[in-house]
N, C-alpha and C positions, 0 to 999 in steps of 0.2 A: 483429383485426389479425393474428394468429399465421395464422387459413386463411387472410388474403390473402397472406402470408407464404409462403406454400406453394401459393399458384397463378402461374401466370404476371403479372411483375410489368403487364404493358402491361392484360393482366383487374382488377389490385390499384388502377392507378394510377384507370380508368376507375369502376370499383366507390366509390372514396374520393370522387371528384369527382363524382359523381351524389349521393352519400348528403350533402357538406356542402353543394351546390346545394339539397337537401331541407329541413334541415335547420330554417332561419330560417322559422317558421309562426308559427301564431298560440297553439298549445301552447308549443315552447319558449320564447319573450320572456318570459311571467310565472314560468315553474317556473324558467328560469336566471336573471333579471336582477333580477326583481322580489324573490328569495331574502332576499339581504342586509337591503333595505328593510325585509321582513316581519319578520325578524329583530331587527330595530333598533328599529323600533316596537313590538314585543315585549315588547324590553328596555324601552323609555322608560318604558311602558303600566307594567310591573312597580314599576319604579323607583318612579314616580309614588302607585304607590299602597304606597307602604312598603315589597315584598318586595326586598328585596336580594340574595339569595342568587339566586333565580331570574333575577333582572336582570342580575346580573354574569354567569350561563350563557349568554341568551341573547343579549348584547353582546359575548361571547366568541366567539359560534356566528356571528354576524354577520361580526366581523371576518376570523375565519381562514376565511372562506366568499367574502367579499371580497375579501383579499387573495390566497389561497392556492387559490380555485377562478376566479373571475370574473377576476380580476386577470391570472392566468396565463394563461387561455385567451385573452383580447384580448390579449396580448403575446407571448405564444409559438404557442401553438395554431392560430390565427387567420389569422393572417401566414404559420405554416407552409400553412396548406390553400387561401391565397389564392393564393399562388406555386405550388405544384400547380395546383392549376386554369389559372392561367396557361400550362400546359404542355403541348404538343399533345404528346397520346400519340403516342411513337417507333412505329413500325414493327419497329426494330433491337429484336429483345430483350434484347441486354446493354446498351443501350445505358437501356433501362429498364427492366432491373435497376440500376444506377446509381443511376438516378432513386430508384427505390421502398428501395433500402437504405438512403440516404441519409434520407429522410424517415419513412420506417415507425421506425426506431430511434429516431430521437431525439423522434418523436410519441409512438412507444410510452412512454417516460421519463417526458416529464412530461403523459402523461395518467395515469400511475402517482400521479405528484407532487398530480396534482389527488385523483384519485379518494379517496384517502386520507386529503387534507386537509378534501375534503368527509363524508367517513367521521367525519373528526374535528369537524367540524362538526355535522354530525347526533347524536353524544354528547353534545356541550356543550347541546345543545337538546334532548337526551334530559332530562340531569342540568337543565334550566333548567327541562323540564315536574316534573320526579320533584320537586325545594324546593316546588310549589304546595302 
């Protein structure tokens, strides 16, 4: 996001909307959505069979994976790239620059917000594999 930041926003706006057009394959659905579930039954599977320590990691790594990566991206992320794409790239350059300051910033945020919390997610399933 920072080099599309620094090329022509109407190149930034066009580069965004081709790449989330991409996007939805048949690679991403299970590594984003299917995450949490994996996680979850993870946990059960542990639970289940006595270990607790590991079961409360990876019910951890679930949650904050669900709420704080998945969660986010259908409510903020999403909507934001969907209203973009809605957008016929201006012609006028300031007029998207506009556009692109408006949405690169606040995508930038919380795709911060995500990344971290999936960062923090990946620990807790670090620490859920390290109790086996």
């Amino acid at each position: 996001m920072w080099g599309l930041d620094q090329t022509d926003p109407r190149v930034a706006i066009e580069a965004i909307q081709a790449m989330n057009a991409s996007v939805r394959n048949a690679v991403f659905f299970p590594a984003f959505f299917l995450t949490p579930g994996v996680l979850g039954l993870t946990a059960a599977a542990m639970r289940f069979n006595g270990r607790k320590s590991p079961a409360f990691w990876f019910a951890a790594a679930a949650l904050v994976y669900l709420t704080s990566g998945l969660f986010l991206t259908l409510t903020v992320n999403v909507p934001m790239n969907e209203a973009l794409a809605a957008i016929a790239v201006p012609k006028d350059i300031e007029t998207a620059r506009e556009i692109w300051q408006d949405y690169s910033g606040r995508w930038q945020f919380w795709n911060q917000v995500r990344t971290i919390a999936s960062g923090i997610a990946l620990a807790f399933a670090g620490f859920g594999l390290a109790r086996l």
